[in-house]
C-alpha positions as CSV (number, residue, x, y, z in Angstrom):
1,X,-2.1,-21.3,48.2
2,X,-3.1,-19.3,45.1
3,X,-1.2,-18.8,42.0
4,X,-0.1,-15.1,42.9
5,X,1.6,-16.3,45.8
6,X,3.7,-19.5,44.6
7,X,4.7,-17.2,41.9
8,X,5.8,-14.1,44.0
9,X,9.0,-15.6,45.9
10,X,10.2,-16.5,42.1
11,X,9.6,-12.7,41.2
12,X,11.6,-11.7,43.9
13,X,14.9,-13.8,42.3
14,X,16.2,-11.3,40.1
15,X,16.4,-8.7,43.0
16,X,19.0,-11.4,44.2
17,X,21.3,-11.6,41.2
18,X,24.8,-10.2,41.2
19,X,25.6,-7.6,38.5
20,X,27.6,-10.2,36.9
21,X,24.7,-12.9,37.1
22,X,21.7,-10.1,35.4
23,X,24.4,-9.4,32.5
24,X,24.5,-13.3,32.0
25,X,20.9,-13.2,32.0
26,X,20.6,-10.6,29.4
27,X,23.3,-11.9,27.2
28,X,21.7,-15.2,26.9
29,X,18.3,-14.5,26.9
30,X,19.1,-11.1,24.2
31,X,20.6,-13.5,22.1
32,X,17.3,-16.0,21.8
33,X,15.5,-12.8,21.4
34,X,17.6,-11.9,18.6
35,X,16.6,-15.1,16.3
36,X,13.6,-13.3,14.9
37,X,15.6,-10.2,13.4
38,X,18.7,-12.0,12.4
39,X,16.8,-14.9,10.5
40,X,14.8,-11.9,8.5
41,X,17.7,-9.4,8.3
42,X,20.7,-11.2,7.9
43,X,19.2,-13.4,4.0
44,X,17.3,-10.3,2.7
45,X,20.6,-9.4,0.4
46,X,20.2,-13.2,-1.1
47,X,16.7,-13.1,-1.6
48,X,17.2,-12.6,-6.4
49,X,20.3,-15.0,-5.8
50,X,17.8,-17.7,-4.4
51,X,15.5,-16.6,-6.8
52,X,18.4,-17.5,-9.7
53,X,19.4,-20.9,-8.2
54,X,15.8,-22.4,-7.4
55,X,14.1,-20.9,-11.3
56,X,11.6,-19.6,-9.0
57,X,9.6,-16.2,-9.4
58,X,10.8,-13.3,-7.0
59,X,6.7,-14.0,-5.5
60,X,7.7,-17.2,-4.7
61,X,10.8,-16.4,-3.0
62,X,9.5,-13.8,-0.9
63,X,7.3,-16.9,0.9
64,X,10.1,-17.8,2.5
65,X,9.9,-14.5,4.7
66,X,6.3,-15.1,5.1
67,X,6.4,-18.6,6.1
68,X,8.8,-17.4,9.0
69,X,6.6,-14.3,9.9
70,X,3.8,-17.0,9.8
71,X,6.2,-20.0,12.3
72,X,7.3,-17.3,14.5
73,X,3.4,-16.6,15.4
74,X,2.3,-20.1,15.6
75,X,5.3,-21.1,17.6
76,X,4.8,-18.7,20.8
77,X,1.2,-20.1,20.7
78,X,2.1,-23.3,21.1
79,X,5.5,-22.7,23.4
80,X,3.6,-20.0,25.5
81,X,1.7,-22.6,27.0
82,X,4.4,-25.7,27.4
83,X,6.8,-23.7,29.5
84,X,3.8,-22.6,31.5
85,X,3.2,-26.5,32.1
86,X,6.9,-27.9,31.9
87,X,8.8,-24.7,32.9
88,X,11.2,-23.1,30.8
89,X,14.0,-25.3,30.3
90,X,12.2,-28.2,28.2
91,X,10.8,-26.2,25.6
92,X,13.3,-23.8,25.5
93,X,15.8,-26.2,24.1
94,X,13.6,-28.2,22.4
95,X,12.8,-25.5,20.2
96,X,16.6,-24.4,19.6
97,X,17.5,-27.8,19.0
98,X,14.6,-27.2,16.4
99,X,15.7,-24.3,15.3
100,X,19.6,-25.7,14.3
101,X,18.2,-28.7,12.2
102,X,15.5,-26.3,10.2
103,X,18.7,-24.3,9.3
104,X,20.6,-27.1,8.2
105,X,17.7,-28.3,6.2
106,X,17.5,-24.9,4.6
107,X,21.2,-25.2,4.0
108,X,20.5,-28.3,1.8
109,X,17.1,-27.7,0.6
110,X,16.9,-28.6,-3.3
111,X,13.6,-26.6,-4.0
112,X,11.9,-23.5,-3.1
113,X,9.3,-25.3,-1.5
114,X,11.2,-27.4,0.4
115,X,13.2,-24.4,1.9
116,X,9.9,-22.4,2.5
117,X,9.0,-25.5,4.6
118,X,12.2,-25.8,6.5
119,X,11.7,-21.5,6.7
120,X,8.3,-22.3,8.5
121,X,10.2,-24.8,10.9
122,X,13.1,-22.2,11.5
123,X,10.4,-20.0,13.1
124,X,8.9,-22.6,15.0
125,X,12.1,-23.6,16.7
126,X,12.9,-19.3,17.1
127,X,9.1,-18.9,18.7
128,X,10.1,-20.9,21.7
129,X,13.1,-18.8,22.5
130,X,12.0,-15.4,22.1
131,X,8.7,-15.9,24.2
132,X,10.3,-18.3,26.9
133,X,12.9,-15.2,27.1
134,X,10.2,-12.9,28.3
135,X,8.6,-15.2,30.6
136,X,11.9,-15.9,31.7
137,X,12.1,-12.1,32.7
138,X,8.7,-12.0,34.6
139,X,9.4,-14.7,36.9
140,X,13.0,-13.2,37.5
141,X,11.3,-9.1,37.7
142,X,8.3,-7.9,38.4
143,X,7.5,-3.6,38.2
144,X,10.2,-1.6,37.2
145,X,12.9,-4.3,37.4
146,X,11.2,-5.6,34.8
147,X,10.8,-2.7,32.9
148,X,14.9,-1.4,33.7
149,X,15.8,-5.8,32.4
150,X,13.7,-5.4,29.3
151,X,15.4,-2.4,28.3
152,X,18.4,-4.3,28.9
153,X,17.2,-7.3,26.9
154,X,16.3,-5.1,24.0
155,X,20.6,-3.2,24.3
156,X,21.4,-7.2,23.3
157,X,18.4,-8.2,21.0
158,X,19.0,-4.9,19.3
159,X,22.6,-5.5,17.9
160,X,21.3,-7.9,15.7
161,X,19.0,-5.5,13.2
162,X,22.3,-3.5,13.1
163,X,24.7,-6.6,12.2
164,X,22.5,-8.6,10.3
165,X,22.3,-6.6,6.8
166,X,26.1,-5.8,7.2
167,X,26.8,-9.6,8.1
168,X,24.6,-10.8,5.2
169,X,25.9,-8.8,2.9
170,X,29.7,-9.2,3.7
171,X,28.3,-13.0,4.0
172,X,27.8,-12.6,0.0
173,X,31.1,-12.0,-0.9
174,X,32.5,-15.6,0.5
175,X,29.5,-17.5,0.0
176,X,26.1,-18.3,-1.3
177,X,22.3,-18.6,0.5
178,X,23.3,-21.3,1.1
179,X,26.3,-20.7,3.7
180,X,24.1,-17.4,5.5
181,X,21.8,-20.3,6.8
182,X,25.2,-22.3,8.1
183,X,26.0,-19.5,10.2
184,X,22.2,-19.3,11.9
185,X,22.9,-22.8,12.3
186,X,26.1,-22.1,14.4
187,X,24.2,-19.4,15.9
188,X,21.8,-21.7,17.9
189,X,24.5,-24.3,18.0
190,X,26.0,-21.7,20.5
191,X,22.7,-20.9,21.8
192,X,21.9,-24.3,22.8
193,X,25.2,-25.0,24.3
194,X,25.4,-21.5,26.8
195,X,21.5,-21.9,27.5
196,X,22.1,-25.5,28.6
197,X,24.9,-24.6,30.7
198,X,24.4,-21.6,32.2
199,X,20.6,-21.0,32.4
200,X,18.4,-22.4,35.2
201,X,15.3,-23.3,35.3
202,X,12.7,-20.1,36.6
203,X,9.4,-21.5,36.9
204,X,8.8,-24.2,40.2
205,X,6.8,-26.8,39.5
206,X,4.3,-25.1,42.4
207,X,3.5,-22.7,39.7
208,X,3.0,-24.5,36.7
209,X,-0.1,-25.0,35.2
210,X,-1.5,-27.9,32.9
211,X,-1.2,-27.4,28.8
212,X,-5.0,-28.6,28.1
213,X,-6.5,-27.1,24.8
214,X,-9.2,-26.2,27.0
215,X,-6.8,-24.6,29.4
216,X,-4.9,-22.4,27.1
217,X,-8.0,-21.7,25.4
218,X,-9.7,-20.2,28.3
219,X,-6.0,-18.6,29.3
220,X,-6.2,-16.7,26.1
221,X,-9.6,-15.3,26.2
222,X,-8.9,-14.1,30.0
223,X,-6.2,-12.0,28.7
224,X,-7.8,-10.9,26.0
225,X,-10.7,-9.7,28.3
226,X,-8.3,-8.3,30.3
227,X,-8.4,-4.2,29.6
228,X,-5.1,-3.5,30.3
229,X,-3.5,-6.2,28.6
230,X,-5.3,-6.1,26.0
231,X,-4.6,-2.1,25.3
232,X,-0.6,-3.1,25.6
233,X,-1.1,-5.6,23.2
234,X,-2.4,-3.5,20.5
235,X,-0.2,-0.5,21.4
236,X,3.0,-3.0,21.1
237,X,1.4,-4.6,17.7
238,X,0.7,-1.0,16.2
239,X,4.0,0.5,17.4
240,X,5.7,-2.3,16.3
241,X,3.5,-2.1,12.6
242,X,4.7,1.5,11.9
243,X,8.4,0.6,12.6
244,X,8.0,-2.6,10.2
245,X,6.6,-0.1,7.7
246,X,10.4,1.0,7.8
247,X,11.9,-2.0,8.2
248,X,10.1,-3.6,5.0
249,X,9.5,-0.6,2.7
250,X,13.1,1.0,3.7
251,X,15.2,-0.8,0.7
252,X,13.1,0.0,-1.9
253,X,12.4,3.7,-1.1
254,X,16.2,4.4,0.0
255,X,17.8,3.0,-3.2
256,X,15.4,3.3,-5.4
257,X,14.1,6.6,-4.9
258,X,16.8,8.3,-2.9
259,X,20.1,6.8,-4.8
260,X,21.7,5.0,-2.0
261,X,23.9,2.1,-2.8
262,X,23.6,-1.4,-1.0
263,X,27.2,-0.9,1.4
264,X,25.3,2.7,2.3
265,X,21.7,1.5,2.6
266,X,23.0,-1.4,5.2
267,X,24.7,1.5,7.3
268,X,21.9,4.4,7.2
269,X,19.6,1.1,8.1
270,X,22.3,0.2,10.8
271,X,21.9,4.0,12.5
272,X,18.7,3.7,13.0
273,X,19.0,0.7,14.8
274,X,21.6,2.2,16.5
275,X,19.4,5.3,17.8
276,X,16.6,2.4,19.2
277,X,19.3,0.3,21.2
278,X,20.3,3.9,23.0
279,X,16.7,4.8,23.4
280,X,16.4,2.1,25.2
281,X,19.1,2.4,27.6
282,X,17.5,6.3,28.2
283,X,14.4,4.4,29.3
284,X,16.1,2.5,31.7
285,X,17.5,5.5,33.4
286,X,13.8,7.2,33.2
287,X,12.2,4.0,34.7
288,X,11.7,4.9,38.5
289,X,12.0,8.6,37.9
290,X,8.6,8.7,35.6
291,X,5.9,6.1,35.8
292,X,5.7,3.4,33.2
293,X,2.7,4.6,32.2
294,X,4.2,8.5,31.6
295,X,7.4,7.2,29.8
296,X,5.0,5.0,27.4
297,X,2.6,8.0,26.6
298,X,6.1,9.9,25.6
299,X,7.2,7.4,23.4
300,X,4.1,7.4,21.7
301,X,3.8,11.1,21.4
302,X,7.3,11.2,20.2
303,X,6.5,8.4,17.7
304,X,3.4,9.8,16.0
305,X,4.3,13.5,15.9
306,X,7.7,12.4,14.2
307,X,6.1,10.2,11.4
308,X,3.5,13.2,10.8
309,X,6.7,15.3,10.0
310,X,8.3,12.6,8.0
311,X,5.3,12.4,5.8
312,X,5.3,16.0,5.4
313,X,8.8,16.3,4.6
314,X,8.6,13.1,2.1
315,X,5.5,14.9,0.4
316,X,7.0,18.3,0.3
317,X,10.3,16.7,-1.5
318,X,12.9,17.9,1.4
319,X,15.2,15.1,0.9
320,X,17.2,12.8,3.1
321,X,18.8,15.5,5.1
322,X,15.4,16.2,6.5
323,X,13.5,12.9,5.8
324,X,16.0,10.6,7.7
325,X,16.5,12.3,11.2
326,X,12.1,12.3,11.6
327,X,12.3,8.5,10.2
328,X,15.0,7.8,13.3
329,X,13.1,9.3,15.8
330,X,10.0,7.4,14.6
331,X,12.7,4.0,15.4
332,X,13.6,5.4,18.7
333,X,10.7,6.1,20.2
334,X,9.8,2.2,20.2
335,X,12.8,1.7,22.4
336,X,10.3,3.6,24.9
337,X,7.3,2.0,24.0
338,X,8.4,-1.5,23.9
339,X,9.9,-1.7,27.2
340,X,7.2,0.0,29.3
341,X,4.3,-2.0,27.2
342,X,5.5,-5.2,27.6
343,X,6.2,-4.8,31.2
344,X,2.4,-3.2,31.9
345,X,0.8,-6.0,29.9
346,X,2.5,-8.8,31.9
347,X,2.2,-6.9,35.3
348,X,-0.8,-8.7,36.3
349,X,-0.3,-12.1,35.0
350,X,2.4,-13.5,36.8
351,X,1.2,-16.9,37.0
352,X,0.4,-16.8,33.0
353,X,3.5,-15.6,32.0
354,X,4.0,-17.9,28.6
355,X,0.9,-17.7,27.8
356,X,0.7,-13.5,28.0
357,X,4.1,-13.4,26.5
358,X,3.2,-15.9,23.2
359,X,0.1,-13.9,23.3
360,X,2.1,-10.6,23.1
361,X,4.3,-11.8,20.2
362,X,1.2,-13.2,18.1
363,X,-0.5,-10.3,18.3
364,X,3.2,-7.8,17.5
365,X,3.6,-10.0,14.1
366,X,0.5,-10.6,13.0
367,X,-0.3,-6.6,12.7
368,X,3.1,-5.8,11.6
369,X,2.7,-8.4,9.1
370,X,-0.2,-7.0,8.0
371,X,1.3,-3.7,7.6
372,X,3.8,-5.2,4.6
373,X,1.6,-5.4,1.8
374,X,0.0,-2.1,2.5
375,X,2.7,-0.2,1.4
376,X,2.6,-1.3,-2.2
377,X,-1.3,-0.2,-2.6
378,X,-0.4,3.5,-2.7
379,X,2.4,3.2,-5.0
380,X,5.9,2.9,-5.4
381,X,7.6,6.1,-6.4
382,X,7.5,8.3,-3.2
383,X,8.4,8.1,0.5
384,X,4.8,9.3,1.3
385,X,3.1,6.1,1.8
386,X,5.7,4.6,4.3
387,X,6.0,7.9,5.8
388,X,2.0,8.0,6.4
389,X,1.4,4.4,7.0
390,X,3.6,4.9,10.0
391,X,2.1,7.9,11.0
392,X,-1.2,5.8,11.1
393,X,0.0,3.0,12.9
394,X,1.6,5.3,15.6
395,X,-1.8,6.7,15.6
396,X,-3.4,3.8,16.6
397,X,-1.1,3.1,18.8
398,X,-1.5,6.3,21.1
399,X,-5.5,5.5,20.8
400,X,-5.3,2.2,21.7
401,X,-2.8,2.9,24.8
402,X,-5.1,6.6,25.7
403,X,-8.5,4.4,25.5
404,X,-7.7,0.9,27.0
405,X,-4.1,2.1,29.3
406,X,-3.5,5.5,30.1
407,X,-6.4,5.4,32.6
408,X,-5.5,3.6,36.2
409,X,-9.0,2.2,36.0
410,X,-7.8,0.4,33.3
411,X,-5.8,-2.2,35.9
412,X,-9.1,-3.1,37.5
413,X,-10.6,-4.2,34.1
């Protein structure tokens, strides 16, 4: 029996599911999507307090976002491939179990360096939950199911870059640091608890495969030579890029160039985040009207041609009125891409799913993190390099999806 066909009959399950049983699924598995964003989002407004209570310089700091960026890509590497050998269950709460005593240890960490350690060991633990949640949805889905549940994923995983500045910053008022880490602890306290209780194991053993170095090595390079996948990859990590030039460059430029208090900045932040969750729920609709492959193009069309007109707008000095509503759309239009990307790259790889999904989420942080540091090479005092730098990475994005996707040749590669 091959691998396609002990997989297909788990496929088939989330056809099966009551109404009431796919929310379930959606609310659990959104919330261990949501680690990633809340663990970046919700401490940003602490980052000079930390800086005051450790002595350390603002550089140093500012490690303890990259060590996470860094755990979050090393973890799916390793927990893409252990749920494909033990199933889902094992790792998954292994790694929130993680996750809860790396937050605790940040709570009492004594030095910056300690913490940035405890950071690194934060994203470890939150790896294993966000890409066991998407291998969770391809043995569950499979075609535009899966593309209609991960716009549903992304409705749940998407409150939390609208909460988390607001939370951390109200946070702030009561507490240090110290006490925004005890409530991520709490977080996957809950986490832990509802995922042990209420969600199943998807992967029969049948369909497991063994978590050999030389295994997952030769895994990997499959789906890298893989076209298809490949393309959705880089489309997903160059999509993703330009809306992390927002996410990362957005503070400065907004209140430093454009006036905006802290209480304002977290709610204009909030909106846009706001406008993504609802794209998303438009794509769902779209999904089975359009092809995955049409609604993805759209998105990036819509993504590229709006960061073109925010950069022009930033360069030609139009202001906020005109700046923000082309920076939104730039937001929204991943709600399109995401969805239908994700679900293309892991069509074809139903007996690989954790391994295609930790490759997915490797791939999304590394260029997005690479996209950071970029920002601060064409200065400082204008909106015009974050409004270009994600008028590039959209760019790419379209390429990489036109060359290596948009083509149905490109599923026989």
């Amino acid at each position: 029996m091959t691998a396609a066909t002990t997989v297909a009959p788990v496929a088939d399950a989330g056809a099966r599911l009551s109404r009431t049983g796919r929310l379930r699924f959606a609310l659990i598995l959104g919330g261990l999507t949501a680690f990633g964003p809340l663990s970046i989002d919700m401490y940003l407004p602490a980052l000079p307090g930390m800086a005051g209570d450790f002595s350390a310089a603002n550089s140093l700091v500012q490690l303890t976002l990259a060590a996470f960026v860094v755990g979050l890509g090393a973890g799916q590497l390793v927990a893409g491939p252990l749920s494909d050998a033990l199933g889902r269950r094992v790792p998954l709460l292994a790694g929130v179990a993680l996750y809860i005593a790396a937050s605790v240890l940040c709570v009492l960490s004594p030095s910056i360096e300690v913490l940035i350690a405890a950071r690194a060991l934060q994203a470890f633990g939150a790896a294993a939950g966000i890409v066991i949640a998407r291998a969770t949805v391809r043995d569950l889905f499979s075609g535009i199911a899966m593309s209609r549940f991960f716009s549903a994923l992304m409705l749940v995983s998407g409150v939390a870059p609208i909460l988390a500045p607001i939370i951390g910053g109200q946070l702030l008022t009561v507490t240090s640091w110290r006490g925004i880490f005890a409530v991520l602890a709490a977080f996957g306290g809950l986490l832990l608890l509802v995922a042990a209780l209420a969600l199943p194991e998807t992967l029969p053993e049948a369909s497991r495969r063994p978590a050999r170095i030389g295994g997952v090595l030769r895994t990997y390079l499959s789906l890298l030579r893989h076209r298809a996948f490949l393309g959705c990859a880089l489309t997903i990590g160059l999509g993703f890029a330009g809306m992390f030039t927002y996410i990362s460059a957005s503070s400065f430029v907004l209140q430093d160039i454009y006036g905006l208090g802290p209480q304002t900045y977290s709610f204009v932040f909030g909106g846009g985040a706001v406008g993504l969750v609802a794209m998303t729920q438009v794509n769902a609709r779209l999904v089975g009207r359009f092809s995955q492959r049409s609604l993805l193009r759209t998105g990036l069309l819509t993504g590229t041609t709006a960061a073109v007109a925010a950069t022009i707008a930033a360069a030609a000095g139009l202001g906020l009125p005109v700046l923000l509503p082309a920076i939104y759309l730039v937001v929204c239009s991943n709600g399109m891409v995401m969805p239908n990307a994700m679900a293309l790259a892991m069509a074809d790889h139903p007996d690989k799913a954790g391994s295609a999904s930790a490759l997915l989420g490797v791939l999304q942080f590394l260029v997005a993190g690479a996209a950071s540091p970029l920002i601060g090479l064409f200065g400082e005092g204008s909106a015009v390099p974050m409004a270009a730098l994600m008028a590039v990475f959209f760019g790419l994005a379209l390429t990489s999806f036109l060359l290596m996707v948009g083509s149905r040749t490109a599923n026989r590669a």
